[in-house]
Structures are given as structure tokens and as C-alpha cells.
N, CA, C and O of each residue as an XYZ file, in Angstrom:
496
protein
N       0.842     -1.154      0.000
C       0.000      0.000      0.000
C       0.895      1.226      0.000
O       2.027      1.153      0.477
N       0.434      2.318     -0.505
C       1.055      3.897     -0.988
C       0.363      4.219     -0.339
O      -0.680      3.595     -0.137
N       0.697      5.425      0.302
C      -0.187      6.421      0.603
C       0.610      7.569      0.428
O       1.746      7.650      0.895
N       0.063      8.464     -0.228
C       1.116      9.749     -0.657
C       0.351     11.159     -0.513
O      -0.462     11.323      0.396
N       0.613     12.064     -1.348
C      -0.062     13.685     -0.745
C      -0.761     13.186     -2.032
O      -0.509     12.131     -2.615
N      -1.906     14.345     -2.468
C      -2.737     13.899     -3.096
C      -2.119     14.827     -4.713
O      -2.686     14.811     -5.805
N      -0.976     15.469     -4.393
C      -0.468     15.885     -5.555
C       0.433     15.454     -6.384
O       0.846     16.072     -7.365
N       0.805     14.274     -5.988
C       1.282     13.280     -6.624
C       0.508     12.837     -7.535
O      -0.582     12.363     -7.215
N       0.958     12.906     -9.016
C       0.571     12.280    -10.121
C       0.141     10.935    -10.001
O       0.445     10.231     -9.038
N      -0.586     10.546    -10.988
C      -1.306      9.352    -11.057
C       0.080      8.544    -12.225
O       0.148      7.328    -12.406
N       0.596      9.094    -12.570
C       1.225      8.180    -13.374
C       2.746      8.000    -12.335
O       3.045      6.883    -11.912
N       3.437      8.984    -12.079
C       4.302      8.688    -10.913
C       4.358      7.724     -9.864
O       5.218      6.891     -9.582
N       3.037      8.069     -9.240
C       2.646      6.436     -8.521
C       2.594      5.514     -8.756
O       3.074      4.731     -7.936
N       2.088      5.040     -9.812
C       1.226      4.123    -11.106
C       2.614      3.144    -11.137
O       2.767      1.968    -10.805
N       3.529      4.124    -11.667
C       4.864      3.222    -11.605
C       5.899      2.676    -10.131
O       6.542      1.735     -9.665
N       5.555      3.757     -9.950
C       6.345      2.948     -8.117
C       5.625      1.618     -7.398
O       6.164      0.758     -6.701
N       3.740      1.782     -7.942
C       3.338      0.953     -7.334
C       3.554     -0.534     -8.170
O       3.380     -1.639     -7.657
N       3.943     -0.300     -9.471
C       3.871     -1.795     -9.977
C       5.346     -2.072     -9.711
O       5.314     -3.266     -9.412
N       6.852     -1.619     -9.626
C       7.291     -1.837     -9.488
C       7.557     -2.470     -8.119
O       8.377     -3.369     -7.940
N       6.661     -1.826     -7.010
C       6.477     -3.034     -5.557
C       6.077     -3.796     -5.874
O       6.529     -4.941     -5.870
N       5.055     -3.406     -6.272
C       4.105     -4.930     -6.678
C       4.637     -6.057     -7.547
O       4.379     -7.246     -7.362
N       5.392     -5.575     -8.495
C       5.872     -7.407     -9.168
C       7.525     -7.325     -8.104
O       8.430     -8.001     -8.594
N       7.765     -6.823     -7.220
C       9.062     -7.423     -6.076
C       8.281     -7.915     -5.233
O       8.679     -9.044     -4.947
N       7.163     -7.582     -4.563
C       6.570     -8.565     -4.009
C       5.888     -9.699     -4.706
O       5.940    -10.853     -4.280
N       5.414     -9.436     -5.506
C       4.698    -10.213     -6.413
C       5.308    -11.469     -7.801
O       4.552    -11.940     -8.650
N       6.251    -11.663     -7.734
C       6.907    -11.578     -8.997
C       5.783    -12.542    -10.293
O       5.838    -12.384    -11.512
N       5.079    -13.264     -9.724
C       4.116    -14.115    -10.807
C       3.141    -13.049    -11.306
O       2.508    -13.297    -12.332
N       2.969    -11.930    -10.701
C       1.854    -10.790    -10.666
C       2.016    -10.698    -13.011
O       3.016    -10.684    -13.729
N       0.566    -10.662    -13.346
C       0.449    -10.589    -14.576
C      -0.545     -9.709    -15.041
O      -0.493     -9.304    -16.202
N      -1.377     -9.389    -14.333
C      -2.514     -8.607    -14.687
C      -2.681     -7.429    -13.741
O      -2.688     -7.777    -12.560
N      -2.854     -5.773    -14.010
C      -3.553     -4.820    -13.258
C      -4.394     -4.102    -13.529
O      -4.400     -3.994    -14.755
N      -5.292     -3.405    -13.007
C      -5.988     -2.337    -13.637
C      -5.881     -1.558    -13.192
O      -5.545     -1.520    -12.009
N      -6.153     -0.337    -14.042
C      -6.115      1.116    -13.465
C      -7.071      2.070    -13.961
O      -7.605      1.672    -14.996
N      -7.508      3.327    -13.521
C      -8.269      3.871    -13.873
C      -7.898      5.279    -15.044
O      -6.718      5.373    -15.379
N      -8.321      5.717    -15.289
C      -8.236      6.981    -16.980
C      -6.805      7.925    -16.030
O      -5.819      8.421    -16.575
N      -7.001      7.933    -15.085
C      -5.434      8.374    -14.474
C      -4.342      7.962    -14.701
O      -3.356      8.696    -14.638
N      -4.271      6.501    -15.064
C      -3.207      6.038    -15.526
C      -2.998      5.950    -16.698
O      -3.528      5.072    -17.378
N      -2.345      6.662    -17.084
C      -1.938      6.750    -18.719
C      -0.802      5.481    -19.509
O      -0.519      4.289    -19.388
N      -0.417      6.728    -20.386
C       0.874      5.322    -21.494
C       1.926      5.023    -20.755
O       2.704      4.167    -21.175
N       2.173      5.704    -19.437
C       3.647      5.567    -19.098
C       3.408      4.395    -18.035
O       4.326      3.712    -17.582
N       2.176      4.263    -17.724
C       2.065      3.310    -16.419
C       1.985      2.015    -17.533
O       3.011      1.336    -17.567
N       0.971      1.634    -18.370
C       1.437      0.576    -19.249
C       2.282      0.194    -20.314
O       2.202     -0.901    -20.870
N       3.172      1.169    -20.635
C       4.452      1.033    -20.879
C       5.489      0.373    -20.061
O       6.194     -0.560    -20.448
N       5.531      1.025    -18.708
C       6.331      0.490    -17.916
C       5.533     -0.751    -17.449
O       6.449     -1.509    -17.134
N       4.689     -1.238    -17.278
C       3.845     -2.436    -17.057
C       4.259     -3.253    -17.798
O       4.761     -4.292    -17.369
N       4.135     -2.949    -19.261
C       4.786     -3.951    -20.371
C       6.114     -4.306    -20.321
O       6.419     -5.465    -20.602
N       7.016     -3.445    -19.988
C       8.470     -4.056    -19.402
C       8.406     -4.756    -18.433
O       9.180     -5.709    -18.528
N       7.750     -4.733    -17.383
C       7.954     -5.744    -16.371
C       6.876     -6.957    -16.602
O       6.355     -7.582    -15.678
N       6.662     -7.153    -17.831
C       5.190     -8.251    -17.886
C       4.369     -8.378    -17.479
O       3.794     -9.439    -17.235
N       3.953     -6.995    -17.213
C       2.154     -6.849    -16.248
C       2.015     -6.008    -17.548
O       2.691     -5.130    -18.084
N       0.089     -7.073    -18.008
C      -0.550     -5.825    -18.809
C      -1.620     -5.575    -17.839
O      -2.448     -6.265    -17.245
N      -1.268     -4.211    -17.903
C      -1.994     -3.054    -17.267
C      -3.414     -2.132    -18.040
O      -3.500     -1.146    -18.772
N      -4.217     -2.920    -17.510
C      -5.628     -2.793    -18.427
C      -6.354     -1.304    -17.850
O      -6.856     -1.357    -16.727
N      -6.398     -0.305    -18.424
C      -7.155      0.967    -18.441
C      -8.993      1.055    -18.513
O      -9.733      1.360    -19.448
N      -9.195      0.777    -17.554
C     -10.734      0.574    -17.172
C     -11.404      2.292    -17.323
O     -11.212      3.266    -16.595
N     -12.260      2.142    -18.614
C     -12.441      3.433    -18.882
C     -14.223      3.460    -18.886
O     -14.834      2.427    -18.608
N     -14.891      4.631    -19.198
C     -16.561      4.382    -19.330
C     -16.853      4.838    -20.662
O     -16.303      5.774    -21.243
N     -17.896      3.986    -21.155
C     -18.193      4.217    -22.179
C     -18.565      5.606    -22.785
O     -19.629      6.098    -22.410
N     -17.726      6.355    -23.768
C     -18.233      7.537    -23.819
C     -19.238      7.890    -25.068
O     -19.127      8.925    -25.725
N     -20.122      7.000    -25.276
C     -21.641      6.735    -25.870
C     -22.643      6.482    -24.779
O     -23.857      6.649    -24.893
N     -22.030      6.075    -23.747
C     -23.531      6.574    -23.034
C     -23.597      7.398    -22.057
O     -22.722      7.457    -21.193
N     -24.562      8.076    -22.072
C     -24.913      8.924    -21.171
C     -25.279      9.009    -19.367
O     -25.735      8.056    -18.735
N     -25.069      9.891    -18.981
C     -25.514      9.281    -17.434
C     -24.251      8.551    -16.494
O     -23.031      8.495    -16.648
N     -24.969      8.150    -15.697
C     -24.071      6.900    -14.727
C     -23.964      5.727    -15.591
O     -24.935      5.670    -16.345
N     -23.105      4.735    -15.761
C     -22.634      3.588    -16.007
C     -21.962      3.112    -15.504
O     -21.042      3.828    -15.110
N     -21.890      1.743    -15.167
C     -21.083      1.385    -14.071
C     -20.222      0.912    -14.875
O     -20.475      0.488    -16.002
N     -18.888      0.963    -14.224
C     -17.328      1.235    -15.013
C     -16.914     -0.292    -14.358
O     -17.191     -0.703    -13.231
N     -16.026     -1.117    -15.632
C     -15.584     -3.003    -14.855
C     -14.941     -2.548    -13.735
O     -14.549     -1.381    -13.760
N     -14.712     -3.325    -12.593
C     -13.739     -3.217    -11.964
C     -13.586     -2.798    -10.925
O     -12.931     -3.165     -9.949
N     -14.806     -1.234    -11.328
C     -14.369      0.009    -10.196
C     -15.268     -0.618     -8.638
O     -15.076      0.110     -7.663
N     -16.009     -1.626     -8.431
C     -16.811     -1.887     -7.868
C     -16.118     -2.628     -6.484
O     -16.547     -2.782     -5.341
N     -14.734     -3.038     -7.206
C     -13.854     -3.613     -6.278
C     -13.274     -2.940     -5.316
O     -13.091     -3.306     -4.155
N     -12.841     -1.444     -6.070
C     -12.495     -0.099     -5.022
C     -13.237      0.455     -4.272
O     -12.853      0.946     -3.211
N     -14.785      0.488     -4.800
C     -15.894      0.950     -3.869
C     -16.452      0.406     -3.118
O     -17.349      0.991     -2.511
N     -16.137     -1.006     -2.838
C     -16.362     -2.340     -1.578
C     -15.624     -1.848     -0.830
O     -15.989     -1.491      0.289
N     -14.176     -1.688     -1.355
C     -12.722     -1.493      0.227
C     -13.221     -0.899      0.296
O     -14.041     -1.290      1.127
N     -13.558      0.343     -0.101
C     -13.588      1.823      0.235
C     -14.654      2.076      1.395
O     -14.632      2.929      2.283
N     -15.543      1.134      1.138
C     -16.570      1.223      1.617
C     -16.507      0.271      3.190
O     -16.972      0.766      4.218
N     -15.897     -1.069      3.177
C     -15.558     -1.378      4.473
C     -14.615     -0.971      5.284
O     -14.629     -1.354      6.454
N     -13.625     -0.121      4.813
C     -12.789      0.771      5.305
C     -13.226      2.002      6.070
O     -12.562      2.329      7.054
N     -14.237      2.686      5.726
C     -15.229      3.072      6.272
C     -15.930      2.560      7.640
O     -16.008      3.131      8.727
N     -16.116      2.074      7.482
C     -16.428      1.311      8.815
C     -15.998      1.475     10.142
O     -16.590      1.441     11.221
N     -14.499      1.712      9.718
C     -13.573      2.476     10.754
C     -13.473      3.581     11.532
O     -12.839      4.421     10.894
N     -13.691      3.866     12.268
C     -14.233      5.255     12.549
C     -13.213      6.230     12.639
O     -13.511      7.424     12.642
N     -11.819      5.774     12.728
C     -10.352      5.854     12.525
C     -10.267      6.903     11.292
O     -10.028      8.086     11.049
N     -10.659      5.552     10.615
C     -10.360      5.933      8.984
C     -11.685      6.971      8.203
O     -11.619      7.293      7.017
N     -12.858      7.394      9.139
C     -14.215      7.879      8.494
C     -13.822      9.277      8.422
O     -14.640      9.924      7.768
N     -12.671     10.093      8.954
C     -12.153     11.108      9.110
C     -10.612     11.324      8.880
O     -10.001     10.483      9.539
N      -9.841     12.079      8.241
C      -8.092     12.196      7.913
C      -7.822     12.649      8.958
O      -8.192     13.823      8.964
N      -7.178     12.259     10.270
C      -7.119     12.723     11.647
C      -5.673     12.826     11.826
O      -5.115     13.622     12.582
N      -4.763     11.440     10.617
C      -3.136     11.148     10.165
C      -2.303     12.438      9.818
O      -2.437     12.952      8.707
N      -1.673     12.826     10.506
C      -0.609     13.985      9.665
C       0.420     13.546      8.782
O       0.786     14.209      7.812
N       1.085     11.992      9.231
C       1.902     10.806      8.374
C       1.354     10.544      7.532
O       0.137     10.720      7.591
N       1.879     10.048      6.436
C       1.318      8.913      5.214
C       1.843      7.378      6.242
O       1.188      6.375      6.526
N       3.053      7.703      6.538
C       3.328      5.811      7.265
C       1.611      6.093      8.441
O       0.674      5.444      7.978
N       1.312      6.740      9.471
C       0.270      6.501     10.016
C      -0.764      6.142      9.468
O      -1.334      5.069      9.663
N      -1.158      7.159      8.602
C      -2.636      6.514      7.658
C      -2.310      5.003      6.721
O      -3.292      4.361      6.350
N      -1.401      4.675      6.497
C      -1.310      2.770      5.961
C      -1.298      2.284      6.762
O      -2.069      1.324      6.747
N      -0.479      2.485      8.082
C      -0.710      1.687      8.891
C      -2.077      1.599      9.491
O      -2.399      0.435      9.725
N      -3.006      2.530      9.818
C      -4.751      2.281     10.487
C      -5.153      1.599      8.674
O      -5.517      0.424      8.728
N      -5.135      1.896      7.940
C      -5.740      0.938      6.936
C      -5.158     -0.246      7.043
O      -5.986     -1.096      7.372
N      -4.041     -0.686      6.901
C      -3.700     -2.214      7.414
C      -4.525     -2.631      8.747
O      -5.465     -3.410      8.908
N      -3.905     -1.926      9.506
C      -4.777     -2.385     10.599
C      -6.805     -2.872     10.432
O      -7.361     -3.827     10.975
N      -7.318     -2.020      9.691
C      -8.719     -1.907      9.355
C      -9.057     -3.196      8.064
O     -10.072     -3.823      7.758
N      -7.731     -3.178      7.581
C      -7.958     -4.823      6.654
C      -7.851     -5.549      7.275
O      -8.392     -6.578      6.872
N      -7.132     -5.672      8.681
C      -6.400     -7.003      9.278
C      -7.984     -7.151      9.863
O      -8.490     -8.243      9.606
N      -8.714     -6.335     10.507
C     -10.100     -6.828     11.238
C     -10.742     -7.280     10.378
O     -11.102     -8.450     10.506
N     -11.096     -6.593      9.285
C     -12.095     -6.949      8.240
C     -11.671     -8.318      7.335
O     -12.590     -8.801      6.673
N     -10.605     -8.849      7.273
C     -10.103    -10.699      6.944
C     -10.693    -11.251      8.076
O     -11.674    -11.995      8.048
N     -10.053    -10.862      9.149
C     -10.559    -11.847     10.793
C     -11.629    -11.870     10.769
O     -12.015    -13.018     10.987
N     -12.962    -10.728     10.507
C     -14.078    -11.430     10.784
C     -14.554    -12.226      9.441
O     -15.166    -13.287      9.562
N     -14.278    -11.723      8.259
C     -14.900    -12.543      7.351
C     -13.890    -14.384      7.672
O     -14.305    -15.525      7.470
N     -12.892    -14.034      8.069
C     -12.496    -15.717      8.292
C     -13.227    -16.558      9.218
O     -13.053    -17.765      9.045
N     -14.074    -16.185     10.245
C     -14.168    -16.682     11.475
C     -15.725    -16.497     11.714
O     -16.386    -16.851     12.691
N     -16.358    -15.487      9.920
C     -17.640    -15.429      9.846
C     -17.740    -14.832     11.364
O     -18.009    -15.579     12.305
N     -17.551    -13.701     11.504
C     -18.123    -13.336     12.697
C     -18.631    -11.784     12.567
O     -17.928    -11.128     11.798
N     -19.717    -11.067     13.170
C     -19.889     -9.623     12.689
C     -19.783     -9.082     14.536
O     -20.335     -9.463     15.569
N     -18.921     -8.185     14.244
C     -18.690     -7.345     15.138
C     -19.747     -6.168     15.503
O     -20.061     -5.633     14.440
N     -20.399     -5.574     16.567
C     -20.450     -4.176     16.084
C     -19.073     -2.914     16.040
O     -17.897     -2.774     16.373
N     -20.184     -2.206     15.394
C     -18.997     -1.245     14.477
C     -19.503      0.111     15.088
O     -20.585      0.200     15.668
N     -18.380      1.464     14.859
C     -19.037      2.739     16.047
C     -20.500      2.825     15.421
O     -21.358      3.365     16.118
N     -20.765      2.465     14.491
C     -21.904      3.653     13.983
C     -23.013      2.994     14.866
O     -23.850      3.787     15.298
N     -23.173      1.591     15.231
C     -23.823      0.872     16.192
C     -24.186      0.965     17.412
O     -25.000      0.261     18.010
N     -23.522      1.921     17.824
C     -23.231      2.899     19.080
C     -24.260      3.856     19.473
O     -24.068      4.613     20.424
């Protein structure tokens, strides 16, 4: 996980993050990214043998459409939330704010492993 200022380019990141990602990863073959990530993130994707698929919305239709993919970011996003930690930027660090999101994944595996539902603040 990155966590950076929010003026950091999307393609700057784009590349730091695949380059963690296939050192941790090295079988890693497939990513996606969103219209932020441009030619330089799957360029450099293509050198390291990740194709890096650009999940874009159809621009024939009109309205909301739901975009592949993005549904996966708006689940975390959304049980991450949950956190009451994380429901507010309270972090002055970037290492602090990954670390309460690690932390907020590590609960959210444990209960889905152990099938168990906690209450959560908003329950309160």
C-alpha cells in the first residue's frame, strides 16, 4: 500500500506501485487502473510483464454507467469506512494513515475468516 499527498501524479505512482508490486509479487500478470493512468504506467507495465488494463466508461452513453472493476475499489472503500479511525483524515503521516488501513484490513479478513460480525461505532 502507498499512501502519498494527493499531488502526486497518477502516473508517478502508477509506476512505483507496480514496481512493488511485481518485487513482491513476482508471478503478478494482470492490473488495472483507472483513466489516471496513462501510457507511461502501461508502458512500464509492459516491461515488467504486467498488462496493465485501463478501465475506462463508455463515452456513448450517457448518465451513470457502471465502469468493470471500479466496484472492487468501492467495496474497500466502503468497508474501510467502517472504521471510525479511517471515516475522518485525523493522520498527519502517510506511514500513520497505511498503517490504520492495514490495521482496518487485518479486522475486516478476521471477521470474514471466522464469519463473525462485530459491532462497528456507527452501532453505538
Amino acid at each position: 500500500m502507498i499512501v502519498t499527498a494527493a499531488s502526486v501524479s497518477d502516473n508517478t505512482i502508477g509506476i512505483d506501485l507496480l514496481d512493488r508490486a511485481t518485487r513482491i509479487y513476482p508471478t503478478l500478470t494482470k492490473a488495472w487502473g483507472d483513466a489516471g493512468f496513462r501510457t507511461k504506467v502501461v508502458e512500464h507495465g509492459a516491461t515488467l510483464g504486467v498488462d496493465v488494463e485501463i478501465v475506462t466508461t463508455d463515452p456513448q452513453v450517457k448518465g451513470f454507467s457502471v465502469i468493470k472493476r471500479r466496484w472492487v475499489v468501492e467495496r474497500t472503500i466502503g468497508w474501510l469506512m467502517q472504521h471510525r479511525r479511517l471515516a475522518r483524515d485525523y493522520e498527519t503521516l502517510p506511514a500513520t494513515s497505511a498503517t490504520m488501513i492495514r490495521i482496518a484490513m487485518i479486522d475486516n479478513l478476521t471477521k470474514r475468516a471466522v464469519d463473525e460480525t462485530t459491532p462497528t461505532w456507527q452501532d453505538t
